[in-house]
SERO-4910 file (N, C-alpha, C, O; in steps of 0.05 Angstrom, whole numbers):
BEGIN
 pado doro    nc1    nc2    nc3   cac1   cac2   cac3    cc1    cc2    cc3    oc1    oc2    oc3
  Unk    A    214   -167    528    198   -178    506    210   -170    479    216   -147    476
  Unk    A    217   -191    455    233   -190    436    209   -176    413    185   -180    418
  Unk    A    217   -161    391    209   -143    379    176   -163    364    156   -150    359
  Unk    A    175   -186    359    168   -204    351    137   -204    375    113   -200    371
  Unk    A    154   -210    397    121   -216    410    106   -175    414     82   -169    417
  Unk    A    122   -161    413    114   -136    421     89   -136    401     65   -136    407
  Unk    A    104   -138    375     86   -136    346     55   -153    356     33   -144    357
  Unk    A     64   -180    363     31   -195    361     25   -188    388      1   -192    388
  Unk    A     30   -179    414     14   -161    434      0   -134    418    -24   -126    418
  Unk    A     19   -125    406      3    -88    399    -27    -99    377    -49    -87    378
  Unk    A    -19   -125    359    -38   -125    345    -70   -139    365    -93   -130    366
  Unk    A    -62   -152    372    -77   -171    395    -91   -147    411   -113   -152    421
  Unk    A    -81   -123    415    -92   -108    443   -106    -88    423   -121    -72    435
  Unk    A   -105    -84    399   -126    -65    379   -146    -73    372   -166    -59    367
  Unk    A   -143   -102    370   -168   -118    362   -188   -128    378   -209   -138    370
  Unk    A   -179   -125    410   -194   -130    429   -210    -96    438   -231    -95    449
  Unk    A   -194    -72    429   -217    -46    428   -240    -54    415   -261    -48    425
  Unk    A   -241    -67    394   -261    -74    372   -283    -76    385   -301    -66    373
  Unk    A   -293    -90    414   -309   -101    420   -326    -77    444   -348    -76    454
  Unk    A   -296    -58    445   -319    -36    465   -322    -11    441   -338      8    445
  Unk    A   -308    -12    422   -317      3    395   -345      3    383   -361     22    382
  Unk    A   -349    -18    375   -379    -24    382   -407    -16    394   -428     -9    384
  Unk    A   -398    -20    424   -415     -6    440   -414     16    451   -429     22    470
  Unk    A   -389     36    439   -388     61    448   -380     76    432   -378     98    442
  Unk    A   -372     75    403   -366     88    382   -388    111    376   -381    134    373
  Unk    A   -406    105    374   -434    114    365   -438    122    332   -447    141    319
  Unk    A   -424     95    326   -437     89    301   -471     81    291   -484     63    302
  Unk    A   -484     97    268   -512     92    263   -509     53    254   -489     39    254
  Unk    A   -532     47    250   -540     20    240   -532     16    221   -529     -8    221
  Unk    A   -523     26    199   -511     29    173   -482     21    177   -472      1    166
  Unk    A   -470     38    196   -441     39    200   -438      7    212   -429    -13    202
  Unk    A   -450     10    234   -446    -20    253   -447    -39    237   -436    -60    246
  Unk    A   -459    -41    212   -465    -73    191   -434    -66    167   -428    -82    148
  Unk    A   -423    -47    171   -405    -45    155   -385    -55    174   -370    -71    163
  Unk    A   -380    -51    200   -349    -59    210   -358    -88    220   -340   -105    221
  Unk    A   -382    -93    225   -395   -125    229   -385   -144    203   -375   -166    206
  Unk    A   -389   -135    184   -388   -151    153   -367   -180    158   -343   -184    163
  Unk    A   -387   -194    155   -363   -232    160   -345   -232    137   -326   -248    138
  Unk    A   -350   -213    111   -315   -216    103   -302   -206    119   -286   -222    131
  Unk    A   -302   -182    126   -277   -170    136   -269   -183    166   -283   -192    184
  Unk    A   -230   -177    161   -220   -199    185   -241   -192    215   -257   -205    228
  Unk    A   -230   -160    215   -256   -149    249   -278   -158    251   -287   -161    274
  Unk    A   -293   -163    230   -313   -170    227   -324   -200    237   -343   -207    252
  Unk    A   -307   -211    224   -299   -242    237   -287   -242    268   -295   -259    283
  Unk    A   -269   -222    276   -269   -222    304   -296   -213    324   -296   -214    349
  Unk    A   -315   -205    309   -334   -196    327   -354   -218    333   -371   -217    352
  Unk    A   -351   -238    314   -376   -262    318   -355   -281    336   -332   -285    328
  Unk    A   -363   -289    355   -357   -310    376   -349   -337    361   -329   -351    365
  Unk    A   -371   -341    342   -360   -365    333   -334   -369    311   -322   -390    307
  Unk    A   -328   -337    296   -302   -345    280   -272   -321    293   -251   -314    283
  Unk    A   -286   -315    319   -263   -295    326   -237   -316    338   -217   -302    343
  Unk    A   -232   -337    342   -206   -349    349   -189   -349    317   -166   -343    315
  Unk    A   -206   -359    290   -190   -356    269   -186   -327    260   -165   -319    250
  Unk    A   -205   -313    264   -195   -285    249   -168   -266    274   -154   -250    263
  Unk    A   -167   -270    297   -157   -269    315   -123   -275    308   -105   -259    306
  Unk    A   -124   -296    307    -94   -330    305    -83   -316    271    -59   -314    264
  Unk    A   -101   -310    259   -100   -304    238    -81   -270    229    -62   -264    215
  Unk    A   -100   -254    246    -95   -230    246    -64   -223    256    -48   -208    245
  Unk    A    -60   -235    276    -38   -232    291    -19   -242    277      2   -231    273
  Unk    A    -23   -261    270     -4   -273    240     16   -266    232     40   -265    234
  Unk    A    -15   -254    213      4   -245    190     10   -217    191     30   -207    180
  Unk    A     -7   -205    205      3   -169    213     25   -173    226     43   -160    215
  Unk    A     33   -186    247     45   -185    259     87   -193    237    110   -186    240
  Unk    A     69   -209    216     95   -212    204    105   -185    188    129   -180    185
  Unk    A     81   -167    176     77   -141    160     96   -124    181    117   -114    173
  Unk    A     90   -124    201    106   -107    216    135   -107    223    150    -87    222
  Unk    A    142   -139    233    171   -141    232    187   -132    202    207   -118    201
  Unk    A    171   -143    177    176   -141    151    186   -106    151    207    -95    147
  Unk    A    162    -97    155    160    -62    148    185    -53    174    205    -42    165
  Unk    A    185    -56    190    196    -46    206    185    -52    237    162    -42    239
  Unk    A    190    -58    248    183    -58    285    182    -31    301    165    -22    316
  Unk    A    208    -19    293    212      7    304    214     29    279    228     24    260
  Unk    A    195     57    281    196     74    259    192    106    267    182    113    288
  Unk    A    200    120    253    202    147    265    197    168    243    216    180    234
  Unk    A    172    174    232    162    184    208    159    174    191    147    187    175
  Unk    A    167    149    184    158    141    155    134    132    155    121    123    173
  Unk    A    125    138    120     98    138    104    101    115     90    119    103     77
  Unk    A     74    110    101     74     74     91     33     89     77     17    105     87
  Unk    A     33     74     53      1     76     42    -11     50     48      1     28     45
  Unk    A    -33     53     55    -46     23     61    -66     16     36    -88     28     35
  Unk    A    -60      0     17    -74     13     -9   -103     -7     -4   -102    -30      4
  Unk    A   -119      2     -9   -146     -8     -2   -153    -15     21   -156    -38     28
  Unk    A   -156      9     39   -157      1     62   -180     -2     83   -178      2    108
  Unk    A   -207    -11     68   -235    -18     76   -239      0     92   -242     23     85
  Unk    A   -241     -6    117   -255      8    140   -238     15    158   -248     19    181
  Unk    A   -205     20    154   -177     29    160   -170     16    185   -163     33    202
  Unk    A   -171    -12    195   -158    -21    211   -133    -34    219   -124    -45    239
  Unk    A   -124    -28    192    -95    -39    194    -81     -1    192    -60      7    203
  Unk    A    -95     12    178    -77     37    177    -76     53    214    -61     68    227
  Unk    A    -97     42    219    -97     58    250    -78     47    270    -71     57    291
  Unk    A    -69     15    254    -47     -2    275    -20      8    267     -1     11    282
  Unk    A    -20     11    237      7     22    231     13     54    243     35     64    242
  Unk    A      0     62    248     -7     99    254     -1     98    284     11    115    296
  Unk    A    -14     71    297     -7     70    320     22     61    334     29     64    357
  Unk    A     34     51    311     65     48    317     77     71    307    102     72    312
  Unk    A     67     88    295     92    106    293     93    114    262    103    136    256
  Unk    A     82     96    243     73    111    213     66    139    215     59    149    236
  Unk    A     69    157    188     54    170    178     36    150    162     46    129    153
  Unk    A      9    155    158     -7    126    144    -24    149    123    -32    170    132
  Unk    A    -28    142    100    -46    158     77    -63    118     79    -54     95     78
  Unk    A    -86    129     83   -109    104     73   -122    103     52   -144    113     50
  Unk    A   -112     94     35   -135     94      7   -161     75      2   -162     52     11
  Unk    A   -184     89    -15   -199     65    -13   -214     81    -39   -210    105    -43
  Unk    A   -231     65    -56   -241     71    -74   -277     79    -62   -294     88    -77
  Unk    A   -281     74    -43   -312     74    -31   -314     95    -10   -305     90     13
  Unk    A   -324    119    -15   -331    142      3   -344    132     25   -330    137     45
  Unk    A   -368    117     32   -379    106     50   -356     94     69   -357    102     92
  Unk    A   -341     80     65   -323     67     75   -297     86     88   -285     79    108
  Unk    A   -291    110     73   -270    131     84   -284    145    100   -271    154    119
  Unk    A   -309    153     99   -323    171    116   -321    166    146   -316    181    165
  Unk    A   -328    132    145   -332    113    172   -301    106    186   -296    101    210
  Unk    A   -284    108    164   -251    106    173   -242    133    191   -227    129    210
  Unk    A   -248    157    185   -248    176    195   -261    177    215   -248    188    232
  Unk    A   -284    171    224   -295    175    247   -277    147    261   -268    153    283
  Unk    A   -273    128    255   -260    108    268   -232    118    277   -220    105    295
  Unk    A   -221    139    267   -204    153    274   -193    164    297   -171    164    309
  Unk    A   -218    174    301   -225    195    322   -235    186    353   -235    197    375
  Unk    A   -246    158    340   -254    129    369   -221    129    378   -212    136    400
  Unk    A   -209    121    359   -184    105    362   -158    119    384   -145    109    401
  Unk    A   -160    148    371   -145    176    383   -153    178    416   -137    179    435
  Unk    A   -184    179    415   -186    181    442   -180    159    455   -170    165    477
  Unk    A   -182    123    449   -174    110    468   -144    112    468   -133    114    490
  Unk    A   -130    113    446    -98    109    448    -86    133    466    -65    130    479
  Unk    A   -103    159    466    -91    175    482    -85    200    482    -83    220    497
  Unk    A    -76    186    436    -47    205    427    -68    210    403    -91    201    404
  Unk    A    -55    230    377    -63    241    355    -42    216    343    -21    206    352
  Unk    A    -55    211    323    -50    186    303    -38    205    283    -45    228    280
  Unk    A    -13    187    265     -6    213    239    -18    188    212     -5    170    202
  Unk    A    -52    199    208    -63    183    197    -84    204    174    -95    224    182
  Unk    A    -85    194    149   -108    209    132   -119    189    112   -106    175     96
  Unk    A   -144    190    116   -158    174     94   -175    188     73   -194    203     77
  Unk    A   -167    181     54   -173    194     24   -191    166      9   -186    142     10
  Unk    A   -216    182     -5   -231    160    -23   -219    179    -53   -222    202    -61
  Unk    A   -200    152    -66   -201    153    -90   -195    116    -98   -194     95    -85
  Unk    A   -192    128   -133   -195    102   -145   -168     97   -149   -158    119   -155
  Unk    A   -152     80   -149   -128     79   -148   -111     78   -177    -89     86   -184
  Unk    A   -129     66   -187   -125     53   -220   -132     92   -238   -113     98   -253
  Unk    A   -142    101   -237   -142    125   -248   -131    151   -239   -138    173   -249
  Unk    A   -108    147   -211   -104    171   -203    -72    166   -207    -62    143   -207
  Unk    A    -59    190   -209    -34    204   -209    -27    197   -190    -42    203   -171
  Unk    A     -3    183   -184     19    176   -163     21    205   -145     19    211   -121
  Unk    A     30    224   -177     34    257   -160     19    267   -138     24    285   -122
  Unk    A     -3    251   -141    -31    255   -133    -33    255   -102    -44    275    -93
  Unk    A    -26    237    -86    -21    222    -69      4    226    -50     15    208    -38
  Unk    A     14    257    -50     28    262    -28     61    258    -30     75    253    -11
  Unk    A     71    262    -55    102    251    -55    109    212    -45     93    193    -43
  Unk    A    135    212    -41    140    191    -50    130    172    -17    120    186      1
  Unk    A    134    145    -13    130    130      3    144    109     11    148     91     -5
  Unk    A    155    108     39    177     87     47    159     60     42    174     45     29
  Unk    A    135     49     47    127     28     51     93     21     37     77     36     49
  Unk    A     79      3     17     54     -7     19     45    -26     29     53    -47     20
  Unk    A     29    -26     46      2    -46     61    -11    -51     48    -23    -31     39
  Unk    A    -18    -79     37    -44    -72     21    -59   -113     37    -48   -135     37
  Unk    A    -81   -107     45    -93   -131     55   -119   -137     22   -129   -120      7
  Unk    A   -121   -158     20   -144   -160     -2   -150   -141    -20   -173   -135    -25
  Unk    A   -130   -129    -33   -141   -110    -51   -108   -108    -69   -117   -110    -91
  Unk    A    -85   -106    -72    -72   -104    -87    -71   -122   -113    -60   -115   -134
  Unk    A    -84   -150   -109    -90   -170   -133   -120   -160   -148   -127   -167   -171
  Unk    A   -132   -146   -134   -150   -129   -153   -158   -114   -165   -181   -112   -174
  Unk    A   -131    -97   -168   -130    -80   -170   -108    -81   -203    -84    -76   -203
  Unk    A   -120    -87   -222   -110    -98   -251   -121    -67   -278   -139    -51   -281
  Unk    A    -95    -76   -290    -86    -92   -295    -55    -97   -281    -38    -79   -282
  Unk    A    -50   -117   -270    -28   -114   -251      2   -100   -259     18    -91   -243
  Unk    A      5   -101   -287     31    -82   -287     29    -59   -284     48    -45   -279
  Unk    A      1    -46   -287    -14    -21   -282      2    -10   -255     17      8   -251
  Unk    A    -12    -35   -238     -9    -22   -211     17    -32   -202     23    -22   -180
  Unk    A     33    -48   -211     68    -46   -198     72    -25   -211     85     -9   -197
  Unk    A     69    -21   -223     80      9   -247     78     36   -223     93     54   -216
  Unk    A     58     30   -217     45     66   -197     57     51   -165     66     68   -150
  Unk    A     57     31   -157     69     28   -131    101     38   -135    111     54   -119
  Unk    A    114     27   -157    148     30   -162    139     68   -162    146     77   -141
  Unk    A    129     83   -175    127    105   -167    132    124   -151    147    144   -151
  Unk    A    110    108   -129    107    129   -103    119    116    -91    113    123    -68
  Unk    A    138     95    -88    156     93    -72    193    101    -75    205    101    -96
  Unk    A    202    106    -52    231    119    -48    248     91    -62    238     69    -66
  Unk    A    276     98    -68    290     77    -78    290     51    -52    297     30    -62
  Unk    A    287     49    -34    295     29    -12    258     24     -3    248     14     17
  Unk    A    250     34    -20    211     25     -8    203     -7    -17    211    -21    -35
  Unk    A    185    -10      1    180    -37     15    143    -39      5    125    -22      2
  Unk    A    143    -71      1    111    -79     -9    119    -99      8    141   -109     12
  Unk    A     78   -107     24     81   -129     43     50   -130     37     35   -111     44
  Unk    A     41   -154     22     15   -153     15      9   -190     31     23   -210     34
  Unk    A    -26   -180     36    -35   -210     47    -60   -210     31    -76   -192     26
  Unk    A    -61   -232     25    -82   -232    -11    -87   -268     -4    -71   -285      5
  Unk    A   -122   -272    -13   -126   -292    -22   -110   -315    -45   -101   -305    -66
  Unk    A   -108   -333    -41    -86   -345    -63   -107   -363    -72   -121   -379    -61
  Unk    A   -103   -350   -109   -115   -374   -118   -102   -396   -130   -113   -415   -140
  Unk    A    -81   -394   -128    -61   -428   -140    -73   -450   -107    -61   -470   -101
  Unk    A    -94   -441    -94    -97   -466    -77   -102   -487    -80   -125   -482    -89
  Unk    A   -102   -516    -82   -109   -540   -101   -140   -530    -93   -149   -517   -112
  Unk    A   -151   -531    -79   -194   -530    -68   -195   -514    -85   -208   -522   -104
  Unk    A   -186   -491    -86   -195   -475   -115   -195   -478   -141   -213   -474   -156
  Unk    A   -170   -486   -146   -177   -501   -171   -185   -527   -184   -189   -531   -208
  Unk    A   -187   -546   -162   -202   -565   -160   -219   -564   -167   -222   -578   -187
  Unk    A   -253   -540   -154   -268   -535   -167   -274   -504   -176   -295   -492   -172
  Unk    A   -248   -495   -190   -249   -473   -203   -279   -450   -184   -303   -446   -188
  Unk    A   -263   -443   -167   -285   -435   -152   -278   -400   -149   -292   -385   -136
  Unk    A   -253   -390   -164   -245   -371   -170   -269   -352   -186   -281   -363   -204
  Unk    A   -273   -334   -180   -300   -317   -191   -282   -296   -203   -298   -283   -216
  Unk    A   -269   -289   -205   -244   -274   -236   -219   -282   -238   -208   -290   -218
  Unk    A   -205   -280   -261   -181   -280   -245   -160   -262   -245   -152   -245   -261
  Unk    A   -153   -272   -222   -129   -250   -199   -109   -270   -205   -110   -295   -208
  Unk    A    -81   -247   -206    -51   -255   -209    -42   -274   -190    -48   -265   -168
  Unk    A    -27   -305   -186    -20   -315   -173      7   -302   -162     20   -285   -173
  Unk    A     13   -315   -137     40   -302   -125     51   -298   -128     60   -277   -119
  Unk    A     70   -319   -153     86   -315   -165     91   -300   -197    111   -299   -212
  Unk    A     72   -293   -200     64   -275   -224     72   -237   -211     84   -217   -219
  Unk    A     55   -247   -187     58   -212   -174     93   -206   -172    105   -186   -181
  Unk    A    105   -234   -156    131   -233   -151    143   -226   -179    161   -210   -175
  Unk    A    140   -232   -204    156   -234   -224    152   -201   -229    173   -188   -223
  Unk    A    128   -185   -239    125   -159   -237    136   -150   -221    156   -141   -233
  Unk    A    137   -143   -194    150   -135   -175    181   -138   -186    192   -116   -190
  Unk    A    199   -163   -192    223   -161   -204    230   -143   -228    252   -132   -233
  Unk    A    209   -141   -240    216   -125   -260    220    -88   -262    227    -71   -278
  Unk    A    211    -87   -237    200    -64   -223    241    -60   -201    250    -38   -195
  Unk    A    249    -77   -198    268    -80   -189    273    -83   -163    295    -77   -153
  Unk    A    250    -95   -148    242   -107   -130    248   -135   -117    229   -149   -124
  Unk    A    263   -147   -105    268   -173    -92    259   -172    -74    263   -155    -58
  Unk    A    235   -201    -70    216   -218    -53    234   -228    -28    253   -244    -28
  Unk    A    226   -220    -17    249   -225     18    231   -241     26    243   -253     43
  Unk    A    201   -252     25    179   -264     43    158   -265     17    151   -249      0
  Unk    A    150   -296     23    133   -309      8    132   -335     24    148   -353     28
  Unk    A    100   -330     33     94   -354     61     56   -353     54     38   -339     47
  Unk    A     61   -372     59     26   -385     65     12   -361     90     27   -352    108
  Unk    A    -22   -351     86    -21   -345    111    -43   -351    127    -49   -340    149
  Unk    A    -57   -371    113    -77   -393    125    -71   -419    112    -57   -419     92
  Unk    A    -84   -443    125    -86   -473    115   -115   -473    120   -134   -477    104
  Unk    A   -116   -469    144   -140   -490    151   -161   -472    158   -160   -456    177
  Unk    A   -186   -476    139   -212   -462    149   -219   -456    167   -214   -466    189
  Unk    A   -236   -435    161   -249   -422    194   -262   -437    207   -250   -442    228
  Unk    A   -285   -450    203   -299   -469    210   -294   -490    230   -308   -499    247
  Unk    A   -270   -496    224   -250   -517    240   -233   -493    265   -214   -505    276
  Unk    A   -235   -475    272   -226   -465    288   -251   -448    307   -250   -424    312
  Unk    A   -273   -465    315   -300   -457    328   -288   -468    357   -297   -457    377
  Unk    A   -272   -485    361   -270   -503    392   -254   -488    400   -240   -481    381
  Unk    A   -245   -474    426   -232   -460    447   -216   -471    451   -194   -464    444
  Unk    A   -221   -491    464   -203   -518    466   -181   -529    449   -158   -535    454
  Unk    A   -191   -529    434   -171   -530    410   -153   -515    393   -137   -524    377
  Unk    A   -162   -483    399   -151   -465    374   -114   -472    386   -100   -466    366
  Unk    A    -99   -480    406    -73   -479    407    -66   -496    386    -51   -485    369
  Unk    A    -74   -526    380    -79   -544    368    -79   -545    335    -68   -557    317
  Unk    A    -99   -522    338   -101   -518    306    -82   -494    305    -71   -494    283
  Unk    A    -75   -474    320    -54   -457    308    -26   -473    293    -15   -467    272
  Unk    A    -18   -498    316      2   -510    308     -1   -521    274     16   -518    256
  Unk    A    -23   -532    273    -33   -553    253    -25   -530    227     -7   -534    210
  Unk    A    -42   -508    228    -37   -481    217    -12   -482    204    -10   -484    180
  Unk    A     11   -479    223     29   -469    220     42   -479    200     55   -468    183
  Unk    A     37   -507    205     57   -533    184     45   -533    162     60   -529    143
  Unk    A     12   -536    153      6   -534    135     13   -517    118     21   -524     96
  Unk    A     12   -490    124     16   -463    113     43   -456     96     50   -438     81
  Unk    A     55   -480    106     89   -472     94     91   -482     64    111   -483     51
  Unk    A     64   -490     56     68   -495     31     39   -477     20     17   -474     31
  Unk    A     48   -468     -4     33   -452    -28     16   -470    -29      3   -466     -8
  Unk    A      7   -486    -39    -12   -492    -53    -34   -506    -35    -55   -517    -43
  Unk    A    -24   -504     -8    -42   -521     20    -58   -497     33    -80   -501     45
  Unk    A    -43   -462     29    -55   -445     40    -75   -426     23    -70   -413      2
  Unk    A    -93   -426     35   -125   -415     21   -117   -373     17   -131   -357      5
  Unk    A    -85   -366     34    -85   -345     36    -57   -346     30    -47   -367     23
  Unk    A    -37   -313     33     -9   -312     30      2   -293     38    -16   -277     44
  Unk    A     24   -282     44     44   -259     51     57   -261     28     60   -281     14
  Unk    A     68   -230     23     90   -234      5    102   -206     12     85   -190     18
  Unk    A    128   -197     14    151   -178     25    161   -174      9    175   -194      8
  Unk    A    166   -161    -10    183   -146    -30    199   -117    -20    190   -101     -5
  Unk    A    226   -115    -33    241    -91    -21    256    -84    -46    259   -101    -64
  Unk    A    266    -59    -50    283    -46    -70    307    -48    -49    315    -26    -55
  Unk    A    318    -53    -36    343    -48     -7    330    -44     11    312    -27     13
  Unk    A    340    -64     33    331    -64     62    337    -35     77    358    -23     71
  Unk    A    321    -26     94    335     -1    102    331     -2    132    311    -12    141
  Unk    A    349      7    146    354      3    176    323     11    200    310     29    189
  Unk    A    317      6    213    291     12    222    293     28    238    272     36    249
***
């Protein structure tokens, strides 16, 4: 199996714990409506009716984060910067990261940590994983553990403004050959601005890309990482169908409701 499908098996087989996580985690009622939440992607994998898109979805584009970051790794520190309820830091931790999780919401690191500890016992192994609640925008790079081969950041690096602010503190804490691989809502979508349905605004892709250059950063990956609504991906039957449909749409900016983008200071061997 080529490094490619390994990636979308490992993500595919974490997201399917999700469902005995649940019923055996022994999370209170509080916790359970936080990893339930229909924003978040798990969240969406837990309802029957939108788990083939958040699923098709997930595997995606993590799966591209990973080839991007590396496939194969042997200590390096990658930060997952806003990392909700830490399910992407527990997949990176599970390949082989050191993973620091940041998040600005204590409630949310508290529950990451115990999700930790679910995760440890099914995988087997001790994860090289820590989740810290701070605010990202007011803390010291110094702050945060020395420097960093790699950032994760799912829905939260375009919010995190003012954006030269935060390329400023990512170019920081990262090593000269460190790597950014962010997946962010796009608002240059025509439906969005069609009916301006944007509720602040956040840096377009190519705005982040231009900062990131200035930072001395070259964009290796800039791809669509949805087209086609959830909604339209309820039939079983169909999700092969619409993955394809997906795929073609997606290759253009302004057709995908979502995005990847891969930035590197120098590629470095994996």
């Amino acid at each position: 199996m080529d490094h490619f499908n390994q990636s979308q098996q490992s993500v595919k087989a974490l997201y399917a714990l999700l469902l005995d996580e649940v019923r055996e985690g022994g999370y209170d009622d509080r916790e359970l409506a936080l990893i339930r939440d229909p924003v978040l992607y798990y969240g969406r994998y837990l309802d029957p009716e939108t788990r083939s898109y958040a699923l098709n979805n997930a595997i995606s584009n993590l799966s591209a984060a990973i080839e991007y970051l590396g496939p194969t790794v042997r200590s390096r520190r990658l930060l997952d910067l806003g990392c909700g309820l830490g399910m992407h830091s527990i997949l990176f931790a599970s390949r082989g990261w050191e993973v620091l999780g940041l998040d600005m919401y204590a409630d949310s690191v508290a529950l990451c940590r115990k999700r930790k500890t679910y995760f440890e016992a099914r995988l087997g192994r001790e994860l090289k994983l820590e989740f810290v609640a701070l605010d990202f925008r007011k803390t010291e790079p110094k702050l945060l553990g020395g420097k960093y081969d790699a950032v994760f950041s799912m829905s939260a690096f375009a919010q995190i403004q003012p954006l030269s602010d935060t390329v400023d503190k990512i170019s920081a804490l990262l090593n000269d050959t460190g790597m950014v691989f962010i997946w962010e809502e796009n608002p240059g979508h025509f439906y969005s601005d069609l009916l301006r349905l944007r509720r602040r605004s956040v840096p377009r892709p190519r705005e982040i890309q231009e900062e990131l250059a200035r930072h001395g950063f070259t964009t290796d990956l800039l791809a669509g990482g949805c087209a086609v609504p959830r909604q339209l991906w309820g039939s079983r039957a169909l999700v092969d169908t619409i993955s394809r449909l997906d795929s073609v749409l997606k290759k253009s900016l302004l057709l995908s409701f979502s995005y990847v983008l891969g930035a590197s200071r120098g590629r470095c061997a994996s």
